[in-house]
C-alpha positions as YAML, in Angstrom:
chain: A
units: angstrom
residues:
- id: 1
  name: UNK
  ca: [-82.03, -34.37, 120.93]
- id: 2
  name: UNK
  ca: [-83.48, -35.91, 117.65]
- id: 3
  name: UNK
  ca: [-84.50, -39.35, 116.82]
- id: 4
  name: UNK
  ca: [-84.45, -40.18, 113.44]
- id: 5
  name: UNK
  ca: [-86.44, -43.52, 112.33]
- id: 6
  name: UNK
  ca: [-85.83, -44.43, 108.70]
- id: 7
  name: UNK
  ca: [-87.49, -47.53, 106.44]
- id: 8
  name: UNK
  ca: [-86.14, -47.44, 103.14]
- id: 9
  name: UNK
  ca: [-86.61, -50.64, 100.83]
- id: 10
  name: UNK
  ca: [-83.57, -49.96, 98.33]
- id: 11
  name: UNK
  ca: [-80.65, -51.11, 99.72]
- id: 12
  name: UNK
  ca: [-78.53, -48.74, 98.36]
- id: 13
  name: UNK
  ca: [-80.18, -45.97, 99.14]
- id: 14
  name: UNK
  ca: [-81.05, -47.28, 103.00]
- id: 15
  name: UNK
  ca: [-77.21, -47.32, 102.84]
- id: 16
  name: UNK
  ca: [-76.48, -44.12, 101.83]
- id: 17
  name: UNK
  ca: [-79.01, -42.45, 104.04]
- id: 18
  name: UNK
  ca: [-77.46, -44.29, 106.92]
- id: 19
  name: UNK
  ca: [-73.98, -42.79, 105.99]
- id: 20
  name: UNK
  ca: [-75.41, -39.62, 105.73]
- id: 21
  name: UNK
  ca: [-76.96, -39.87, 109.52]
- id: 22
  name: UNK
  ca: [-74.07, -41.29, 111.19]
- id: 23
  name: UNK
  ca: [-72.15, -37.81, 110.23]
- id: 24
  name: UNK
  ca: [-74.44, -36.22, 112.36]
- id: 25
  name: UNK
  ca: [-75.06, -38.73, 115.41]
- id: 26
  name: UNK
  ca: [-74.99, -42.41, 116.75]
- id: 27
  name: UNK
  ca: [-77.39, -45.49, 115.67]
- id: 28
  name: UNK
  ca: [-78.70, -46.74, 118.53]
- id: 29
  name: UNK
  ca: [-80.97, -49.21, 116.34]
- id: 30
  name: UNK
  ca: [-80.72, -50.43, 112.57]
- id: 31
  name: UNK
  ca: [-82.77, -48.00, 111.34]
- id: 32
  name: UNK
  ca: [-82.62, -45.32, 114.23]
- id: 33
  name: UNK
  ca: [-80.45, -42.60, 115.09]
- id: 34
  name: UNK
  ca: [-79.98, -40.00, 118.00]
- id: 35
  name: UNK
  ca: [-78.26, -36.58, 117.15]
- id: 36
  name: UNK
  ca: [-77.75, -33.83, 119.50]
- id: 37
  name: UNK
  ca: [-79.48, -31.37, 118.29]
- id: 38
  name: UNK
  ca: [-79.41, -27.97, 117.19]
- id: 39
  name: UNK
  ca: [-81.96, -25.56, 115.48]
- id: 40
  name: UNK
  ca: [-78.84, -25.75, 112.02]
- id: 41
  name: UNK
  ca: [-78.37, -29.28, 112.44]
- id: 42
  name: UNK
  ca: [-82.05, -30.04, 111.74]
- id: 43
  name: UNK
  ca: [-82.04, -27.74, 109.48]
- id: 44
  name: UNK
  ca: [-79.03, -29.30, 107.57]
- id: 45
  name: UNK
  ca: [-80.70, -32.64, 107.84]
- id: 46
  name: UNK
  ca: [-84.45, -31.79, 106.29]
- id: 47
  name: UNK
  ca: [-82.68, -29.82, 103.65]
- id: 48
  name: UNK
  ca: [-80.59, -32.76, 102.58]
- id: 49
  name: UNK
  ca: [-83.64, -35.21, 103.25]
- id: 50
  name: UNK
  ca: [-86.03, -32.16, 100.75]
- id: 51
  name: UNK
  ca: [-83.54, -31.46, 98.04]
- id: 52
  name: UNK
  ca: [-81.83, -35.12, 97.84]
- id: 53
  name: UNK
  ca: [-83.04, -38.08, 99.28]
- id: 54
  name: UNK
  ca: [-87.08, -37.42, 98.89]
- id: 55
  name: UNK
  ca: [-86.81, -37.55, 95.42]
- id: 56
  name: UNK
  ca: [-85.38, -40.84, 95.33]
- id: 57
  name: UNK
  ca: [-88.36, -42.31, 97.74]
- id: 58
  name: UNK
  ca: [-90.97, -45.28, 96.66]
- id: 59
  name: UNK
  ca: [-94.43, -44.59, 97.96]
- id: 60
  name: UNK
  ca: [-93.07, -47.45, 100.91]
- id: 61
  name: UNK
  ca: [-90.00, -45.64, 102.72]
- id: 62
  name: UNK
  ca: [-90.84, -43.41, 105.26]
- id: 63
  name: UNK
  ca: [-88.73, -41.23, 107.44]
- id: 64
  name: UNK
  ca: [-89.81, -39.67, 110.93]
- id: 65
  name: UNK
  ca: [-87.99, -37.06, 113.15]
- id: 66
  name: UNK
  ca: [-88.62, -36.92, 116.72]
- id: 67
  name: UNK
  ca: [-87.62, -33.68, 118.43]
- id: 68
  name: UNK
  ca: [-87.10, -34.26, 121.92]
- id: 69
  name: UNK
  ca: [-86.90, -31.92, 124.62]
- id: 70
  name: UNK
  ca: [-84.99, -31.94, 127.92]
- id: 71
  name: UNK
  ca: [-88.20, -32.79, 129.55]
- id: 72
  name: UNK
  ca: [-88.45, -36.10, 127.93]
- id: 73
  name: UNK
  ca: [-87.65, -39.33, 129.59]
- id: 74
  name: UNK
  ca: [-85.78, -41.71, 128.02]
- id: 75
  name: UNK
  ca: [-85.59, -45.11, 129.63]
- id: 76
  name: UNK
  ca: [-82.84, -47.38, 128.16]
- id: 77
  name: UNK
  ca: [-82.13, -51.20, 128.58]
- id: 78
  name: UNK
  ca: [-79.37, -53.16, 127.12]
- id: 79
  name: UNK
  ca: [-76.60, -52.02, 125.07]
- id: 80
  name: UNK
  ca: [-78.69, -48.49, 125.26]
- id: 81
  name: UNK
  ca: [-77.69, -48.44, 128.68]
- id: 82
  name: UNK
  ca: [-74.25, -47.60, 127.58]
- id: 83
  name: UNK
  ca: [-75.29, -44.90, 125.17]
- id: 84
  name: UNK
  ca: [-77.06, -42.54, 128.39]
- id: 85
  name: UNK
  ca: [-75.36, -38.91, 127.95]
- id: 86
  name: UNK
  ca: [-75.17, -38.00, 131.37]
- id: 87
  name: UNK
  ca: [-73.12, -40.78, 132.02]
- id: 88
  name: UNK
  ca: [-69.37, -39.57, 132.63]
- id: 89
  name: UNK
  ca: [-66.00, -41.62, 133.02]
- id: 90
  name: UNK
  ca: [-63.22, -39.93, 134.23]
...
């Protein structure tokens, strides 16, 4: 799983940058995302970040990536609660 963590002071840019995250996961936060992960997926998402967005960065906006592994425990609260993948509704 990844954890993306964006602040980005244009607007329009924050927006687009949002847009482009949400085709690749869920916000669980207004400037955080969660994508299930894969080694071409993160690929797909620092390439776009390199070759498009970084260029358009003030010396302000920063982005981070958190790779998380299976080992890592996640303790939600909240709304969160609702976003746990190993919960199942059948």
């Amino acid at each position: 799983m990844l954890l993306i963590s964006y602040d980005i002071s244009d607007t329009k840019l924050r927006t687009k940058f949002a847009k482009f995250l949400k085709k690749y996961g869920e916000r669980q936060q207004y400037s955080l995302f969660e994508i299930q992960n894969s080694e071409r997926v993160l690929e797909n998402i620092q390439t776009q970040i390199k070759y498009y967005f970084e260029k358009r960065f003030s010396q302000d906006d920063s982005i981070m990536i958190f790779q998380m592994s299976k080992q890592c425990k996640i303790t939600r609260y909240g709304y969160a609660k609702n976003q746990e993948s190993d919960l199942l509704i059948i």
